[in-house]
LODRENVEX-64303 format. One record per residue: y, x, z negated of N, C-alpha, C, O, CB in turn. Coordinates in steps of 0.1 Angstrom, whole numbers, plus 5000, padded with zeros to 4 digits. Glycine has a CB too. Example, Ala and Ser with C-alpha at 12.3 -4.5 7.8 and 13.67 -1.06 7.14 Angstrom:
BEGIN
494351324922495551234922496751324922496751424915495551134910 497851284929498951374929500051294921501151344920499451414943 
end
This chain:
BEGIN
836445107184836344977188836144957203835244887207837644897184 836945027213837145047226835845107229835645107241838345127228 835045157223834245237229832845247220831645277224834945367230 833245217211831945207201831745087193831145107183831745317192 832145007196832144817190831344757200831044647196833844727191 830744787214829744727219828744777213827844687212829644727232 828344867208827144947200826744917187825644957182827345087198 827944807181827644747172827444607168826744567159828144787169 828244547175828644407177828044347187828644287196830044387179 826644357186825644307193825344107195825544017187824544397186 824644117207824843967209824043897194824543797189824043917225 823043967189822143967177823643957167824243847164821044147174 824044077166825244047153826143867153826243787144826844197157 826543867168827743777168827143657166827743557163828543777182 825543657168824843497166824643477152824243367147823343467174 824843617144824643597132826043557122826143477113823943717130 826943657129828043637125828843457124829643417116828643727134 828243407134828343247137827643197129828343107123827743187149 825943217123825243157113826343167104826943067101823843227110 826643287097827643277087828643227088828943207076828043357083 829643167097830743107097830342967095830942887087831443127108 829042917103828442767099828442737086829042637081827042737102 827542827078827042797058828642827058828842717053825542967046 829642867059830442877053831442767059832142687051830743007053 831542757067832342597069831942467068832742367067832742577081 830342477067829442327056829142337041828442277033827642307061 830042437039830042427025828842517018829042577007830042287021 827642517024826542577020826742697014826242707003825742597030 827642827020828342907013828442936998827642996991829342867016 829742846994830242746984829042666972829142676960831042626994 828442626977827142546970826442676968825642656960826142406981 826442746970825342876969826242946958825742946947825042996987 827343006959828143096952828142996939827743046928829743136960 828642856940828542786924827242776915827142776903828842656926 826342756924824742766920824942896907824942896894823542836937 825243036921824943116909825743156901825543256893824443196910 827043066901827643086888827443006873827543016861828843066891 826942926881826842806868825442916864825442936851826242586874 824142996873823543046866823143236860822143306857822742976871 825043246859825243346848825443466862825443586863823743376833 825643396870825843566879824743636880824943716889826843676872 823643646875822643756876822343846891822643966892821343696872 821843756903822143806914823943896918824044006923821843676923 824943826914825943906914826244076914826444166921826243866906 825944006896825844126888825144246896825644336903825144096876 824044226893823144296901823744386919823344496922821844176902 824444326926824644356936825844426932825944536937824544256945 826644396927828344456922827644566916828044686919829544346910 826344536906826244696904825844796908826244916905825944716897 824844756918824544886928825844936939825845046945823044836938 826544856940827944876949828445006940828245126942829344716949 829144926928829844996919829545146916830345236913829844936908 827745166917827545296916826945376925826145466924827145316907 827445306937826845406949827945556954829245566954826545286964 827045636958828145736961829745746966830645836965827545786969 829745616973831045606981832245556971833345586972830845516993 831645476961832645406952832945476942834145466938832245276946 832145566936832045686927833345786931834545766927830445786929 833045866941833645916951835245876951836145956950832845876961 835145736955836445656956837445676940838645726941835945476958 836745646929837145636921837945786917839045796911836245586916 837345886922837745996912839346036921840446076917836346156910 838845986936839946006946841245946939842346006939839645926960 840945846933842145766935842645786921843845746920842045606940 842145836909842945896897843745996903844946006899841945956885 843246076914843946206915845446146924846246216930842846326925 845646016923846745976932847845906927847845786926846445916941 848745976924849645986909850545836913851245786905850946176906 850345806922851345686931850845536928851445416929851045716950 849145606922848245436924848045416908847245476900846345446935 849145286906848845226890847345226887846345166893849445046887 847445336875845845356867844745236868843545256870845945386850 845545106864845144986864844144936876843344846874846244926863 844344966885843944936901842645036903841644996910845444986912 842845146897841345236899840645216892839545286894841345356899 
end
């Protein structure tokens, strides 16, 4: 953060980061997320599923069976 958060958090990011706080405090957000629920999630879906099976979540998954501490339920 100290040292490598200017390298990321560019004046570009933070004006963007603001665009998003706008749609999300005019509701636009909100009006967008209901849209596509009322029309079945497909964009969702679609994005949860390439998440769900990308290397890192895969990965995640097998980690966290092996962790006798974390209710099965949760992984």
């Amino acid at each position: 953060d100290l040292t490598r958060g200017p390298r990321i958090i560019t004046e570009q990011t933070r004006a963007e980061m603001k665009k998003i706080l706008s749609e999300v405090t005019s509701g636009e957000f909100a009006k967008e997320w209901v849209n596509e629920y009322k029309s079945g999630l497909k964009k969702f879906k679609e994005l949860y599923g390439k998440d769900h099976d990308c290397q890192l979540e895969t990965v995640g998954r097998e980690l966290r069976k092996m962790m006798k501490w974390i209710d099965s339920k949760e992984v």
